[in-house]
DRENLUMMI-20681 format. One record per residue: chain; residue number from 1; y, z, x of N, C-alpha, C in turn; residue in three letters. Coordinates in nm, 2 decimals. Example, Ala and Ser with C-alpha at 12.3 -4.5 7.8 and 13.67 -1.06 7.14 Angstrom:
% residues 2
("A" 1 (-0.57 0.78 1.32) (-0.45 0.78 1.23) (-0.33 0.78 1.32) "ALA")
("A" 2 (-0.22 0.71 1.28) (-0.11 0.71 1.37) (0.00 0.79 1.29) "SER")
//
This chain:
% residues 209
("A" 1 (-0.47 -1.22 0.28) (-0.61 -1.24 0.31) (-0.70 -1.19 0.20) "UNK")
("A" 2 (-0.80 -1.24 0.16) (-0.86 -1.21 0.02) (-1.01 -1.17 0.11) "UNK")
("A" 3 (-1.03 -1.06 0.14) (-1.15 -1.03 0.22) (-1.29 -1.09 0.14) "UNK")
("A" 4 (-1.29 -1.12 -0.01) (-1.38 -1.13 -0.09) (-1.45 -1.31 -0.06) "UNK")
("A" 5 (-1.38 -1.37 0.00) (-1.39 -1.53 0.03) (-1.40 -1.55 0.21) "UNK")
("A" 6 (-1.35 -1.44 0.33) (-1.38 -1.48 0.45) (-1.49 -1.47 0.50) "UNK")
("A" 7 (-1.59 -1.45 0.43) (-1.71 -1.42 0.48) (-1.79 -1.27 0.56) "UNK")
("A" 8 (-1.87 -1.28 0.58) (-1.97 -1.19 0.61) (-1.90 -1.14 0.75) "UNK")
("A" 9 (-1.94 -1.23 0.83) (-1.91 -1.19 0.99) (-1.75 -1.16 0.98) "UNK")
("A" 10 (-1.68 -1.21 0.97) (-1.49 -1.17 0.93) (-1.54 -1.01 0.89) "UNK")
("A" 11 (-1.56 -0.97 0.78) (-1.57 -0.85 0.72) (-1.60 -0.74 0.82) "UNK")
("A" 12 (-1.79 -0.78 0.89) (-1.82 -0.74 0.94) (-1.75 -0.65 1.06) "UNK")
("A" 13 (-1.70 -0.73 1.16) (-1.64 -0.73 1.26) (-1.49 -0.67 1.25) "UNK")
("A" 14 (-1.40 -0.71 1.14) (-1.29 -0.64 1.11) (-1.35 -0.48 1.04) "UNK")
("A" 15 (-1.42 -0.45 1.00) (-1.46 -0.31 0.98) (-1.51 -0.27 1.08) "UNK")
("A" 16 (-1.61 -0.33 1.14) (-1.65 -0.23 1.23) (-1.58 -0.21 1.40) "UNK")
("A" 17 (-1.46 -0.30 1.42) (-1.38 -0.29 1.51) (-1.26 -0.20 1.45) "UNK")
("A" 18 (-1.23 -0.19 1.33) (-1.12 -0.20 1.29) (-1.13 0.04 1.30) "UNK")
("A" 19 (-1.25 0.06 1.31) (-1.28 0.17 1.26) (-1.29 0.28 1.40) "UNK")
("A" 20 (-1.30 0.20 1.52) (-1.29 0.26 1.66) (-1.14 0.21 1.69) "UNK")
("A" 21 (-1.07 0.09 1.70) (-0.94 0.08 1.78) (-0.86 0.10 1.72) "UNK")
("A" 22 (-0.85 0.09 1.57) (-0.73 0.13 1.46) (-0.71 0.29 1.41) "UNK")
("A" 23 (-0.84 0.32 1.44) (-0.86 0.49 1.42) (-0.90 0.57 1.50) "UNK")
("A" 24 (-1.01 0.56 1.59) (-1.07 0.63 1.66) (-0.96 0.63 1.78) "UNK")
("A" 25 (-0.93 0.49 1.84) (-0.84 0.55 2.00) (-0.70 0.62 1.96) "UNK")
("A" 26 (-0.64 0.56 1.84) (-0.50 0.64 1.80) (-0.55 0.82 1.79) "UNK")
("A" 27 (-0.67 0.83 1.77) (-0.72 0.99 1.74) (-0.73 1.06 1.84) "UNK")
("A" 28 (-0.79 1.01 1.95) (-0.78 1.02 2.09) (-0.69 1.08 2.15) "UNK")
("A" 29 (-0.57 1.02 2.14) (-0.44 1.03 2.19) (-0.35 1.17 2.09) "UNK")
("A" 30 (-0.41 1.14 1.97) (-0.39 1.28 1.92) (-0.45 1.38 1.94) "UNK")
("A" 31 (-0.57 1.41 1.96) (-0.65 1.51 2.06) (-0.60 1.56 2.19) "UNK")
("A" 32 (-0.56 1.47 2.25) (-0.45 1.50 2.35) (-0.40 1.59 2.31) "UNK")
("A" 33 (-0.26 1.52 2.27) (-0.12 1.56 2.21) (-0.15 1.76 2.16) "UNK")
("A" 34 (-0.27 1.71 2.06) (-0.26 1.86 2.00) (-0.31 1.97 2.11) "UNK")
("A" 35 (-0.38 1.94 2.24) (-0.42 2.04 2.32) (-0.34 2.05 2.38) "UNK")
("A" 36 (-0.20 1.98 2.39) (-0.10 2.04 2.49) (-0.01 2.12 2.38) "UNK")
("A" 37 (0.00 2.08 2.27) (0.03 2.18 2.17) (0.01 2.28 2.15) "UNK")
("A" 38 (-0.12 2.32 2.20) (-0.18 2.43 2.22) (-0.16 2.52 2.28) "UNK")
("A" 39 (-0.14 2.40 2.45) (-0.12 2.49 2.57) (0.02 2.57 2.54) "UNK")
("A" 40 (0.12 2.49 2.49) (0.27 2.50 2.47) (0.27 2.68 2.42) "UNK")
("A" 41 (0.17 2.68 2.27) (0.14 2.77 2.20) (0.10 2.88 2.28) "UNK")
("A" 42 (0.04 2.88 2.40) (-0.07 2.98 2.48) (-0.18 2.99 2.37) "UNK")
("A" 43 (-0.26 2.90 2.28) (-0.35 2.88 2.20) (-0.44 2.79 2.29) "UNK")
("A" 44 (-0.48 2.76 2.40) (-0.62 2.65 2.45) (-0.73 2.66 2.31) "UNK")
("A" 45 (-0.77 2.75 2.21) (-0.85 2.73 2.16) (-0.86 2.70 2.05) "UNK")
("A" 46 (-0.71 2.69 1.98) (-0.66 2.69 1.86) (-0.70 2.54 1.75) "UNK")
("A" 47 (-0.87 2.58 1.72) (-0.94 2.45 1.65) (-1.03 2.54 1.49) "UNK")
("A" 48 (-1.06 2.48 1.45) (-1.12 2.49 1.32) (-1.22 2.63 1.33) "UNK")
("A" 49 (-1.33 2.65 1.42) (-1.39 2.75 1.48) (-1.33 2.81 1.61) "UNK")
("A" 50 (-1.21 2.80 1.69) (-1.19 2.91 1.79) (-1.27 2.87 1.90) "UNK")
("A" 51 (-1.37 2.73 1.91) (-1.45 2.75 2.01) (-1.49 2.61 2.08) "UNK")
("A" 52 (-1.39 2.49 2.06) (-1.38 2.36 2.09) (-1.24 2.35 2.16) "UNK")
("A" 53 (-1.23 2.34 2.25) (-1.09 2.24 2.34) (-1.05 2.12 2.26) "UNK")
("A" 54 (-0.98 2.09 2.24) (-0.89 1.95 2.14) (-0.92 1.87 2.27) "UNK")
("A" 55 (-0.90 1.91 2.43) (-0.91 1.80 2.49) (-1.08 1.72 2.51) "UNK")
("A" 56 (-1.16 1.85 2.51) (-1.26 1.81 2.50) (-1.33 1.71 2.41) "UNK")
("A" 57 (-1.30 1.74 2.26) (-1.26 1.65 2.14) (-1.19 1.50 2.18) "UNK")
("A" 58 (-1.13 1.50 2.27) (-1.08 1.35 2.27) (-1.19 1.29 2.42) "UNK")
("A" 59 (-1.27 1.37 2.47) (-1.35 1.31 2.54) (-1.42 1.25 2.47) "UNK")
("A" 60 (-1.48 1.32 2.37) (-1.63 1.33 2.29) (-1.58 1.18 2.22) "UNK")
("A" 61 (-1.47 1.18 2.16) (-1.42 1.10 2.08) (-1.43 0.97 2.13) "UNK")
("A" 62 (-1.36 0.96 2.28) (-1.36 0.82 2.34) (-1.50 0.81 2.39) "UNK")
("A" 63 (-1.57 0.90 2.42) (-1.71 0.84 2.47) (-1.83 0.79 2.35) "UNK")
("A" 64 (-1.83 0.91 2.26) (-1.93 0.90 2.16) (-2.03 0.97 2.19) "UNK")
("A" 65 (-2.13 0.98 2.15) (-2.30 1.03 2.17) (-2.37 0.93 2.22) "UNK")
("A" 66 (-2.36 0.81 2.21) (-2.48 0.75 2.23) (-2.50 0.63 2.36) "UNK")
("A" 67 (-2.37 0.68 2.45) (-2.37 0.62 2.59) (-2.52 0.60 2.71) "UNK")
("A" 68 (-2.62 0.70 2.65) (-2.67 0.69 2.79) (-2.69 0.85 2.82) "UNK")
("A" 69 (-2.83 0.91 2.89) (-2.85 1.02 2.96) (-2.77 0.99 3.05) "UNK")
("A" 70 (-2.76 0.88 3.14) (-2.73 0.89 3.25) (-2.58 0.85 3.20) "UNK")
("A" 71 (-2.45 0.94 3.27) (-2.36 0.86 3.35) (-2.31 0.75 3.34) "UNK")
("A" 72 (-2.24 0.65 3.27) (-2.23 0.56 3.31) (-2.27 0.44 3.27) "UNK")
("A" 73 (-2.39 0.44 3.18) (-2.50 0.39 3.08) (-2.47 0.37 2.97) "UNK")
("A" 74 (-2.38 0.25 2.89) (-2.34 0.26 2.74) (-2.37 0.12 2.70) "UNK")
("A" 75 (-2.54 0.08 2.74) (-2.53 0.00 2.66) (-2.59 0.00 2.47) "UNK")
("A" 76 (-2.59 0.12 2.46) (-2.58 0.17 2.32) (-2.50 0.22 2.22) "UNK")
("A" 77 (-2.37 0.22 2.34) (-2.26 0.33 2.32) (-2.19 0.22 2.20) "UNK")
("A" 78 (-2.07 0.27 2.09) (-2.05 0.21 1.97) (-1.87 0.20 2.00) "UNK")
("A" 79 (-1.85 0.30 2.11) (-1.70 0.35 2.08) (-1.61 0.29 2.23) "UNK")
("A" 80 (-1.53 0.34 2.26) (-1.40 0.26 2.37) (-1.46 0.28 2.49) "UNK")
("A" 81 (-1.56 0.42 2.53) (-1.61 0.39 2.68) (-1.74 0.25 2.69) "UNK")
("A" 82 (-1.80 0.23 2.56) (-1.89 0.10 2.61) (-1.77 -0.01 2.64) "UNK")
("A" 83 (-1.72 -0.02 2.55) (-1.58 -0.10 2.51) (-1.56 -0.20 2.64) "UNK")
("A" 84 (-1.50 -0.07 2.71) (-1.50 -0.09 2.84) (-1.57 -0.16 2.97) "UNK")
("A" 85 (-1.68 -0.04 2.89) (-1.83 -0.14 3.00) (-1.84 -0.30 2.99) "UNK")
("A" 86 (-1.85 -0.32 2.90) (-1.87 -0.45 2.80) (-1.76 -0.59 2.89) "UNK")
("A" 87 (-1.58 -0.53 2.83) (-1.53 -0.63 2.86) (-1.48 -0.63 3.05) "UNK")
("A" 88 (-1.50 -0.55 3.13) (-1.53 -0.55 3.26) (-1.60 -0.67 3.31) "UNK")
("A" 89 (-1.71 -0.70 3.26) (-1.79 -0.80 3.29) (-1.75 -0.91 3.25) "UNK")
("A" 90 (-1.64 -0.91 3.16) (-1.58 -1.05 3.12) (-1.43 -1.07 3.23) "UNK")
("A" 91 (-1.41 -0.98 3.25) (-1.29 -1.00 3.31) (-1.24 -0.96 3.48) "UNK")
("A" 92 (-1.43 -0.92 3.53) (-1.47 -0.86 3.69) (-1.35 -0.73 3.70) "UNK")
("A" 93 (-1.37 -0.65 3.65) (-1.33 -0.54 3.64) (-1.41 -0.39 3.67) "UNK")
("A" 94 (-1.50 -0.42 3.69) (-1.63 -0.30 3.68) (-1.62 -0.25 3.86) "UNK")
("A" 95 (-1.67 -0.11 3.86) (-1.68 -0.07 3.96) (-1.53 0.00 4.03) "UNK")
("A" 96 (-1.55 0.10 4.11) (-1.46 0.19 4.13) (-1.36 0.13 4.18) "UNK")
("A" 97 (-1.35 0.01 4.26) (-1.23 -0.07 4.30) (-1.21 -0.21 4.19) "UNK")
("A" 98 (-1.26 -0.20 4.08) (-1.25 -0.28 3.96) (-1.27 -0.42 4.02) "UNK")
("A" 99 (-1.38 -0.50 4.12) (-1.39 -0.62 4.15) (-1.53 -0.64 4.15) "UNK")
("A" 100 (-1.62 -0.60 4.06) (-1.75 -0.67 3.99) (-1.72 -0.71 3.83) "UNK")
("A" 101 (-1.85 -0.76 3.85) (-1.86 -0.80 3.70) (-2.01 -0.72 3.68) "UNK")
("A" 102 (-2.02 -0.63 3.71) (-2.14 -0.59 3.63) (-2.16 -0.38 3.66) "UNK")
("A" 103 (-2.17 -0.32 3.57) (-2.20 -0.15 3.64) (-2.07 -0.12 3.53) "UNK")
("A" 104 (-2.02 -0.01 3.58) (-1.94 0.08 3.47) (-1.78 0.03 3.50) "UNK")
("A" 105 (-1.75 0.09 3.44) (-1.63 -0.01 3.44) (-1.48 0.07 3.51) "UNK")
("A" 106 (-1.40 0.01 3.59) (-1.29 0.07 3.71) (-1.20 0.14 3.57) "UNK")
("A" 107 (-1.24 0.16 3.42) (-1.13 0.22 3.34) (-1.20 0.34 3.34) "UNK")
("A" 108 (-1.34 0.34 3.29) (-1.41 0.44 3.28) (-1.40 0.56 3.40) "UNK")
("A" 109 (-1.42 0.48 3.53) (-1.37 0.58 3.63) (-1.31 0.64 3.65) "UNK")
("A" 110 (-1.16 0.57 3.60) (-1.05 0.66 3.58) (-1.04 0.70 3.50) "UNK")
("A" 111 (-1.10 0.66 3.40) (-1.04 0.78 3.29) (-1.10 0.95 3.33) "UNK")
("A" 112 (-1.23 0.89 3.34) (-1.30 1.07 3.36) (-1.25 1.14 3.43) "UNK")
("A" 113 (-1.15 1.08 3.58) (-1.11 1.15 3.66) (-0.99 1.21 3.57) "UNK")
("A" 114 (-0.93 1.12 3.52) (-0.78 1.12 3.47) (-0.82 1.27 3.32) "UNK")
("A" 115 (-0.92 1.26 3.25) (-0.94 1.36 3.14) (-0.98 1.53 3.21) "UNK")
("A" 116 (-1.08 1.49 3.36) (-1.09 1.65 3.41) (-0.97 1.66 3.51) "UNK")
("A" 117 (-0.86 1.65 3.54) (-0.76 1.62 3.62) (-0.65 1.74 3.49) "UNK")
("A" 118 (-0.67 1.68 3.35) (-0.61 1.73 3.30) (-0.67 1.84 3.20) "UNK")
("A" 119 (-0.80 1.87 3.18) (-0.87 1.99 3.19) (-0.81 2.10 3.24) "UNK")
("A" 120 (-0.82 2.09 3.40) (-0.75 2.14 3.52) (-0.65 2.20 3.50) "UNK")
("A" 121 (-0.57 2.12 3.48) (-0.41 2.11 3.42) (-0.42 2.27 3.35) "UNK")
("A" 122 (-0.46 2.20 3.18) (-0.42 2.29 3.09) (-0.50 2.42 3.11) "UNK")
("A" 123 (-0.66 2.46 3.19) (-0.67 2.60 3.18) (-0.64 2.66 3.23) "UNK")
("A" 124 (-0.54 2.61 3.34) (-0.41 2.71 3.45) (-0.27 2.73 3.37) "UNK")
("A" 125 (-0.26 2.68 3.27) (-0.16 2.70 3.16) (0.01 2.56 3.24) "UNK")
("A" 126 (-0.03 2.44 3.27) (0.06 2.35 3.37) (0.08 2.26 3.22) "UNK")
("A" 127 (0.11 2.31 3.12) (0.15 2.22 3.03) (0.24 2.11 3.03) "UNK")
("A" 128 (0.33 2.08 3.09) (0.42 2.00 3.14) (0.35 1.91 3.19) "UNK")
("A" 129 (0.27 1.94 3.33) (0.20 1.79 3.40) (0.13 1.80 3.32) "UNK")
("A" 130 (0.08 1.83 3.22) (-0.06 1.73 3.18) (-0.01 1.61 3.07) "UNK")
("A" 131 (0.12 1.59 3.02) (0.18 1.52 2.92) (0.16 1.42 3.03) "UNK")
("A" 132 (0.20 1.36 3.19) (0.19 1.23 3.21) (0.05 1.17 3.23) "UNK")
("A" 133 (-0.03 1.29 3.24) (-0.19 1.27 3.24) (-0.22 1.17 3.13) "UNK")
("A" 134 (-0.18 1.25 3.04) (-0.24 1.18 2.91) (-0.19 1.03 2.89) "UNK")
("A" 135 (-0.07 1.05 2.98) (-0.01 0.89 2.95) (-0.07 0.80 3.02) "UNK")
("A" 136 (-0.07 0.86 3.13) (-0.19 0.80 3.20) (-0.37 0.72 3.15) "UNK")
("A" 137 (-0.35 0.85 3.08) (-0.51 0.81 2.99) (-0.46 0.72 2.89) "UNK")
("A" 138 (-0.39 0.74 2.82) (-0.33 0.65 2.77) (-0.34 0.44 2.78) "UNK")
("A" 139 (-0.29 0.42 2.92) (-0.25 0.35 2.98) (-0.41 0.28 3.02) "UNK")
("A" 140 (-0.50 0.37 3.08) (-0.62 0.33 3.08) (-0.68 0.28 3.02) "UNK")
("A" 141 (-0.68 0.34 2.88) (-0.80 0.30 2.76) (-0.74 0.18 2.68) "UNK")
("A" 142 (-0.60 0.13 2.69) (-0.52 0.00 2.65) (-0.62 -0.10 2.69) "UNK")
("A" 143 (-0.67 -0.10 2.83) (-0.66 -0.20 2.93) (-0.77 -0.27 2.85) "UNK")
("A" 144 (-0.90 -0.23 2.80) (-1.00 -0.31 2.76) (-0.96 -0.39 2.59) "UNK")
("A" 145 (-0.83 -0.35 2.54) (-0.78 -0.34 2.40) (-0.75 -0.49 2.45) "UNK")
("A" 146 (-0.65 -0.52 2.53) (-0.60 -0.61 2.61) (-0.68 -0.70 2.64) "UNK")
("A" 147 (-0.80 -0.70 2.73) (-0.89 -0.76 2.74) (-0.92 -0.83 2.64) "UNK")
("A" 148 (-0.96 -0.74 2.55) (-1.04 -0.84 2.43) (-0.98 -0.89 2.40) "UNK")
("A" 149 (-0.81 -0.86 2.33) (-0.71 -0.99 2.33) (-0.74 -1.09 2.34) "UNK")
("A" 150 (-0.72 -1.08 2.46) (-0.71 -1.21 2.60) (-0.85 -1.34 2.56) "UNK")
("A" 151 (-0.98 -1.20 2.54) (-1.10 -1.31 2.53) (-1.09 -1.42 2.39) "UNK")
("A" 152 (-1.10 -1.32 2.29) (-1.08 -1.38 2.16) (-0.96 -1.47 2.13) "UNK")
("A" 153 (-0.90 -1.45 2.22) (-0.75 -1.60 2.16) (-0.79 -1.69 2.25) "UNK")
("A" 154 (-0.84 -1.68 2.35) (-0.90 -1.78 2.44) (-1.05 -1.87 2.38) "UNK")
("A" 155 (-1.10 -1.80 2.34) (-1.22 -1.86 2.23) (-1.16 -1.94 2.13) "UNK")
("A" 156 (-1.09 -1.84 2.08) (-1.06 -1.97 1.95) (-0.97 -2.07 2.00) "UNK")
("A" 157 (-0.87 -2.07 2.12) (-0.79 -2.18 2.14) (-0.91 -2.27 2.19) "UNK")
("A" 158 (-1.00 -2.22 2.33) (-1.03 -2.32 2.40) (-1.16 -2.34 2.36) "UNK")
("A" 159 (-1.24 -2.35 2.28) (-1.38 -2.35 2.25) (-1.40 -2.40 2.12) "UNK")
("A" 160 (-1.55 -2.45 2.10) (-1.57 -2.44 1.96) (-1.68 -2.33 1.92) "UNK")
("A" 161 (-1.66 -2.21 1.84) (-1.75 -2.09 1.88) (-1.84 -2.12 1.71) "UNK")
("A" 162 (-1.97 -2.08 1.76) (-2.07 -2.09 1.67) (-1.98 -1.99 1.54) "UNK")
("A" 163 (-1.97 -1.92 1.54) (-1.94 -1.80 1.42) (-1.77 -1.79 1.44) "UNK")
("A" 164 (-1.68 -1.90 1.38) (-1.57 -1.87 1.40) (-1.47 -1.77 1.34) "UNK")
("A" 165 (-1.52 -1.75 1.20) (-1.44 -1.61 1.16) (-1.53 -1.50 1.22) "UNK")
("A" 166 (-1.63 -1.45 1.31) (-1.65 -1.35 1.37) (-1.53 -1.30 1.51) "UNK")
("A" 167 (-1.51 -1.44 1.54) (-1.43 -1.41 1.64) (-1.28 -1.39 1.68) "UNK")
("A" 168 (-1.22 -1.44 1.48) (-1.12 -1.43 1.46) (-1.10 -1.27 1.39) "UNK")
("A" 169 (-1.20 -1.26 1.34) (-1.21 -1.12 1.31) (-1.19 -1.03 1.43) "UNK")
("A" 170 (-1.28 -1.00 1.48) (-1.26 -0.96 1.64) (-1.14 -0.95 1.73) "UNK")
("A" 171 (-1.07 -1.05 1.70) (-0.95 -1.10 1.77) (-0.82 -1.04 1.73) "UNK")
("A" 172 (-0.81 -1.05 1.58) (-0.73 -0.98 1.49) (-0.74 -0.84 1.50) "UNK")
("A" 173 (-0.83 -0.75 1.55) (-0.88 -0.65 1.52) (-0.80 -0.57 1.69) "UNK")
("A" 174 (-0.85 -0.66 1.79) (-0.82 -0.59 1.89) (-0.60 -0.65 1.94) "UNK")
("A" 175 (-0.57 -0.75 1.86) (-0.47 -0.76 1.89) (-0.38 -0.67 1.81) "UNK")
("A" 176 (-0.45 -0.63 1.70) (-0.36 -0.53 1.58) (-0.34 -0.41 1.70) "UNK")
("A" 177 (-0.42 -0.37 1.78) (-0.45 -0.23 1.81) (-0.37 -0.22 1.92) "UNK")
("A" 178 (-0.36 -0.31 1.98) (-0.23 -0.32 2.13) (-0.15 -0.36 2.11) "UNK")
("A" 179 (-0.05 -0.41 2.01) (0.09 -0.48 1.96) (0.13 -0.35 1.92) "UNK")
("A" 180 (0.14 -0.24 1.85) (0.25 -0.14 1.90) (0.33 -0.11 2.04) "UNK")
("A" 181 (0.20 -0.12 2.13) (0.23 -0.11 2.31) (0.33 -0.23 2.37) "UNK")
("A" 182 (0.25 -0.37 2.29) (0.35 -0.48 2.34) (0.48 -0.48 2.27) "UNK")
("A" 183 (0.49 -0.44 2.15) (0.61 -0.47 2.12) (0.73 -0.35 2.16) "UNK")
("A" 184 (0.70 -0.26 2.18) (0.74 -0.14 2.28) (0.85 -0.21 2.40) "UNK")
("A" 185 (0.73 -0.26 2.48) (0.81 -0.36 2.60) (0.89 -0.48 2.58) "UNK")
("A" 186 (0.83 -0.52 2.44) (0.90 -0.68 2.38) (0.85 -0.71 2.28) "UNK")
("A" 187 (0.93 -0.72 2.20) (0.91 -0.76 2.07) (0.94 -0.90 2.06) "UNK")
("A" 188 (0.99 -0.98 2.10) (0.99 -1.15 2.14) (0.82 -1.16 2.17) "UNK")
("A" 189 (0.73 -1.11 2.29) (0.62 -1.13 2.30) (0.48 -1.07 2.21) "UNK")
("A" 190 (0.53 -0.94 2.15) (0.46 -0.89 2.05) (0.44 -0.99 1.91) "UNK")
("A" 191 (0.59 -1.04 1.88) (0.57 -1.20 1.73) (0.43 -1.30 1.82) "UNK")
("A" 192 (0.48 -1.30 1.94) (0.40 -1.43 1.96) (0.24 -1.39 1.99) "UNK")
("A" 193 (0.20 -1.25 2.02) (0.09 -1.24 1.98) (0.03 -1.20 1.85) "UNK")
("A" 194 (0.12 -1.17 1.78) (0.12 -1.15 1.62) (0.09 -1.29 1.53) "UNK")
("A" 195 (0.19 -1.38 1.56) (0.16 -1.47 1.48) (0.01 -1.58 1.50) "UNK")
("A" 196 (0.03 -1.53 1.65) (-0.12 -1.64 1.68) (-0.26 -1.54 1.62) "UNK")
("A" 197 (-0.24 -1.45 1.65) (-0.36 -1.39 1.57) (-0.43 -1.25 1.49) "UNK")
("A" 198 (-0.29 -1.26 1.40) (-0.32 -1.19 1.26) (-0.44 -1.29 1.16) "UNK")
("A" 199 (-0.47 -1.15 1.13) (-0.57 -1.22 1.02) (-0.55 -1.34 0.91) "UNK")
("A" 200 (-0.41 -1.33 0.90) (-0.33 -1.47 0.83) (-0.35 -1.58 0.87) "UNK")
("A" 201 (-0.34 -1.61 1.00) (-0.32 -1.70 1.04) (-0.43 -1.81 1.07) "UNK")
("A" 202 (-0.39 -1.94 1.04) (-0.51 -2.06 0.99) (-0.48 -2.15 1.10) "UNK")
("A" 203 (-0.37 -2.11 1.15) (-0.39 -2.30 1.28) (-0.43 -2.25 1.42) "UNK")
("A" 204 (-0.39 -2.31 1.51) (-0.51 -2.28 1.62) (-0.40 -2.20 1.72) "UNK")
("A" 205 (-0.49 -2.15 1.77) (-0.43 -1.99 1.84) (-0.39 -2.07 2.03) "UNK")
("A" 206 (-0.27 -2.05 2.03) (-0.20 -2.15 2.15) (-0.22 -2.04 2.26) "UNK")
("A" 207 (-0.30 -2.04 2.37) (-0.36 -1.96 2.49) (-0.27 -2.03 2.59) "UNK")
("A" 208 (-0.17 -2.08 2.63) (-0.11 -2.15 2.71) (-0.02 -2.04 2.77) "UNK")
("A" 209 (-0.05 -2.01 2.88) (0.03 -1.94 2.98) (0.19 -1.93 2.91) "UNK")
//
């Protein structure tokens, strides 16, 4: 791929997606990881100043700053909890029993329960349960990675979209970020979402069940 010839919106969209799902959620998950490292340690506070939780760090991390005073509110937000907000409404997912299309999204809910659940966990010193927590969280914050998948290969198969390398950008960006997970389960179906939509690829992206 010669980024210097795909244009504007390709670039655009592969950097600025590429900079939350390629780095920011894998960090996430390390923020975890290192506060149960912690707990293992009897260190809960063991960070740069002595005075930040690592799990807290992976809140801050997946939410961002700029969600919203209120609760729930990210239509400003940049990082995986708008993320969320966002593709809910594409896919009637929103709301505590995940069957609207519009309000905060049934991942968001759980995650927050699922991040102070394991809060909980580690300042009672329960290092052990809190590893399936995180898997748990884990498992959560996939789900919108997936989503966008789903939307972007379906655009480009079934549509003709005004800005087509924005969406192959896009597409590329969120299928790079969940093909470790697929191919985990299967690597037969990880190629086949690989080859339909890596940034390489020039022919048309096959959405067929």
């Amino acid at each position: 791929l010669n980024f210097g010839t795909v244009g504007r919106d390709f670039r655009k969209e592969a950097i600025q997606k590429g900079i939350v799902y390629l780095n920011v959620f894998p960090y996430v998950i390390w923020e975890m990881q290192d506060q149960v490292n912690d707990c293992n340690a009897g260190t809960l506070t063991n960070n740069d100043d002595d005075s930040v939780h690592a799990w807290d760090e992976a809140v801050a991390f997946y939410a961002g700053s700029t969600v919203g005073e209120s609760y729930g509110t990210s239509t400003t937000g940049k990082l995986q909890f708008a993320l969320a907000d966002k593709r809910c409404e594409n896919f009637k997912t929103c709301g505590v029993n995940g069957d609207q299309t519009s309000g905060e999204s049934k991942q968001n809910v759980e995650l927050m329960n699922l991040f102070q659940l394991g809060q909980r966990l580690l300042l009672v010193g329960k290092c052990d349960e809190t590893v399936p927590v995180k898997d748990d969280i884990v498992k959560q914050m996939s789900v919108p990675l997936i989503q966008g998948t789903l939307r972007y290969a379906y655009k480009q198969a079934t549509t003709t979209p005004s800005k087509p390398m924005k969406e192959k950008g896009e597409g590329a960006i969120f299928a790079a970020a969940i093909l470790p997970q697929v191919h985990a389960c299967s690597p037969a179906h990880a190629k086949t979402v690989y080859d339909n939509m890596n940034v390489n690829y020039n022919g048309q992206v096959d959405f067929t069940p």
